[in-house]
VMD Tcl script that draws the C-alpha trace (Angstrom):
set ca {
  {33.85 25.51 43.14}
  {31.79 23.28 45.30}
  {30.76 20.06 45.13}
  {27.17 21.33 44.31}
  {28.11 23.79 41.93}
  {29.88 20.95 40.44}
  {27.19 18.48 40.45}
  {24.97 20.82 38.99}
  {27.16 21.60 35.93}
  {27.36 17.97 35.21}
  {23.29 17.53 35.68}
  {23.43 20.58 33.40}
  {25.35 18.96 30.83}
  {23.75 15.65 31.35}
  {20.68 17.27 30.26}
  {21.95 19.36 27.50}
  {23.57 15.78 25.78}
  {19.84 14.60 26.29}
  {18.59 17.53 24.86}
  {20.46 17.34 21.71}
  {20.21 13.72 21.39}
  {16.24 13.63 21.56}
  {16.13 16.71 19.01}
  {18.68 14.69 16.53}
  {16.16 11.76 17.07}
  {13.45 13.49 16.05}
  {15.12 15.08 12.71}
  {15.76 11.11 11.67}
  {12.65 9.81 12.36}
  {11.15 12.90 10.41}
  {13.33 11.59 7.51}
  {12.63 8.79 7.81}
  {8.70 9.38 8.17}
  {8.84 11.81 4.46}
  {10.69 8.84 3.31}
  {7.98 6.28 3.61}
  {5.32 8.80 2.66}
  {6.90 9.21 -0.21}
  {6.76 5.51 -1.06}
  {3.24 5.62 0.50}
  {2.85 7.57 -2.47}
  {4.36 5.25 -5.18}
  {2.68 2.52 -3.90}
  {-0.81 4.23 -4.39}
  {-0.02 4.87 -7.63}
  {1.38 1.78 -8.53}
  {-2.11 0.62 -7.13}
  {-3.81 3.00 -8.92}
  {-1.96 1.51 -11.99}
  {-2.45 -2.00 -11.43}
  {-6.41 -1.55 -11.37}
  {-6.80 0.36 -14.64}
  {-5.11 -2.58 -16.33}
  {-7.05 -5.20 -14.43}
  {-10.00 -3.12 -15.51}
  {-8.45 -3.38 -19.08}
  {-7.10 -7.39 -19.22}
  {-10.94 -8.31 -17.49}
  {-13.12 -6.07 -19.84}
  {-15.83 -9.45 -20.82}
  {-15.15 -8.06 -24.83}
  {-12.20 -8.48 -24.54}
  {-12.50 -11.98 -22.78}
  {-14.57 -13.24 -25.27}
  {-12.76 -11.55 -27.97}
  {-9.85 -13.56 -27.45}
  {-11.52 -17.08 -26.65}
  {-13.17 -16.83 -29.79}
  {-9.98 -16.27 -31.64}
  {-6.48 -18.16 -29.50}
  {-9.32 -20.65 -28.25}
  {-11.68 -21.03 -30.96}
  {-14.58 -21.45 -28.84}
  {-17.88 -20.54 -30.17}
  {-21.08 -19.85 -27.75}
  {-23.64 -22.92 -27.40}
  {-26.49 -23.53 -29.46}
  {-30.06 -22.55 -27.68}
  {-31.01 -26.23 -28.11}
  {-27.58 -26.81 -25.71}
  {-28.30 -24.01 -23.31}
  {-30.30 -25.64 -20.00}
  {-31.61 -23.08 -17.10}
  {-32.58 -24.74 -13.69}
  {-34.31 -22.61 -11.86}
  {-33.02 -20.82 -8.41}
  {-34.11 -23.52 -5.41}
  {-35.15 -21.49 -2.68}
  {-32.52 -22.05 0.37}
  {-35.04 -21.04 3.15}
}
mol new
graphics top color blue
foreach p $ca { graphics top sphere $p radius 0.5 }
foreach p [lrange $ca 0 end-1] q [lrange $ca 1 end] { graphics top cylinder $p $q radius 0.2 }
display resetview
């Protein structure tokens, strides 16, 4: 063989070694990518979760519900209540 037959089979294999290494690149960062959609996933509905049960603890029945009852406090009287009215910030 000749030098430049030679030199071409080893460009020829140098590019076939890239070849495969790019492609097995591409199959792990495709894992890799299903992998954190999948916890994108979780996450969302762990979100999803977590609002429903703010929604639930912060429900202003329930809020009062249990101030009334582990606090004992009781709303003011009228004769208590005082209502400034809004100064205009202009």
């Amino acid at each position: 063989m000749s030098r430049v037959n030679i030199m071409l089979a080893l460009v020829l294999i140098a590019c076939a070694l890239g070849v495969i290494q790019s492609q097995h690149r591409a199959r792990v960062y495709f894992v890799e990518l299903e992998r954190l959609k999948k916890e994108a996933r979780g996450l969302e509905e762990q979100w999803g979760q977590l609002q429903l049960e703010q929604s639930t603890w912060a429900n202003p029945a329930r809020v009062d519900a249990l101030a009334r009852t582990r606090l004992g406090l009781v709303a003011p009287s009228h004769e208590r209540m005082r209502i400034e009215p809004l100064v205009n910030a202009r």
